[in-house]
N, C-alpha and C positions, 0 to 999 in steps of 0.2 A: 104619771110624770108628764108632764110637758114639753112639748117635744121642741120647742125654741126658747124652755126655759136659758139653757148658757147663754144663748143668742143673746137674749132679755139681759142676764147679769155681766154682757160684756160691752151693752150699752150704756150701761151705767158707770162705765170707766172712765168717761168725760166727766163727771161730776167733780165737785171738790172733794164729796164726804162719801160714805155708800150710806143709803137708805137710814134711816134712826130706826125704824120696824124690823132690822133683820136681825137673825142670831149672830149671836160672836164670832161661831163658825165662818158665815159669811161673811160678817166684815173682816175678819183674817184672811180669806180670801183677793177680796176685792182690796185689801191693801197690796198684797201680792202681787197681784196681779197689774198694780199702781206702781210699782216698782219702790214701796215703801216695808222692804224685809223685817226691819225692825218693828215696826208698831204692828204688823203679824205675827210677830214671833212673841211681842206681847201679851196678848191677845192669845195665843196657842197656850204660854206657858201656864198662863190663871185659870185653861180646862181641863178640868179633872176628871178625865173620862175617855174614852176608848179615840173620840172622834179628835178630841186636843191632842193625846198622844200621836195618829196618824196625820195630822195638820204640823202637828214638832217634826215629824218625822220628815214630811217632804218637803219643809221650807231649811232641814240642816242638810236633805238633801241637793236641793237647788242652790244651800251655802258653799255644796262639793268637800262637806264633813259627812263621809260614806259611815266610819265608826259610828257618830254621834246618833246619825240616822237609822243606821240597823237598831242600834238600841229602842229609838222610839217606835219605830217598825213592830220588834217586837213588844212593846208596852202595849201597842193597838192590837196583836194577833194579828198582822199582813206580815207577809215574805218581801222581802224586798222587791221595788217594781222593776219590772224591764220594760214599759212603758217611757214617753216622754216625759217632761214636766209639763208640757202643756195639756198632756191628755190624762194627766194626773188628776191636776190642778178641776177641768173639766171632772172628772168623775168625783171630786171631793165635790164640789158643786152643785152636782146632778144629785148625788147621794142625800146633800142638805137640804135640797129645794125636795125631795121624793118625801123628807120623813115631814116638813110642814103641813 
C-alpha cells in the first residue's frame, strides 16, 4: 500500500469529477467526501457485494440513521465502528486503493 495514497485521493477533492479510471468504490467515496451524499449513496446502493454493503453502511451512518447502519454493517460482516467518519472513510479508501 502506499503510504500517501489518502494524501493522493484527498487532492483530488478540488476536481469537479473524481478520476473516470477509478472503481465505484472510490468514486462513492470521493463524492462523500465532496459533500455530495446522495450520488454516493447511489453508487453504494448498485454494489452488490461485501464492500457496497460496508460503503451503505458508513454513509447511513454519517446520515446519523445508527438502525439503518447496523444493518448494512452487518450485510458487510463489521461490527459497528467506534472510529470517526473521517478515519472510516480513510480506511474504506486505503482498503480500495490496497486491492488495485
Amino acid at each position: 500500500m502506499k503510504p500517501c495514497a489518502y494524501i493522493e485521493f484527498k487532492k483530488t477533492l478540488t476536481e469537479n469529477e473524481p478520476p473516470s479510471s477509478w472503481s465505484n468504490a472510490l468514486k462513492c467515496c470521493w463524492y462523500d467526501a465532496n459533500g455530495n451524499w446522495e450520488a454516493a449513496h447511489n453508487i453504494a446502493q448498485d454494489m452488490h457485494n461485501s464492500l457496497g454493503s460496508w460503503l451503505h453502511a458508513y454513509l447511513h451512518r454519517k446520515e446519523g440513521d445508527e438502525w439503518n447502519a447496523g444493518y448494512w454493517y452487518r450485510q458487510a460482516g463489521k461490527p459497528f465502528p467506534q472510529l470517526s467518519l473521517e478515519e472510516e472513510l480513510k480506511e474504506i479508501v486505503l482498503f480500495e486503493i490496497k486491492k488495485a
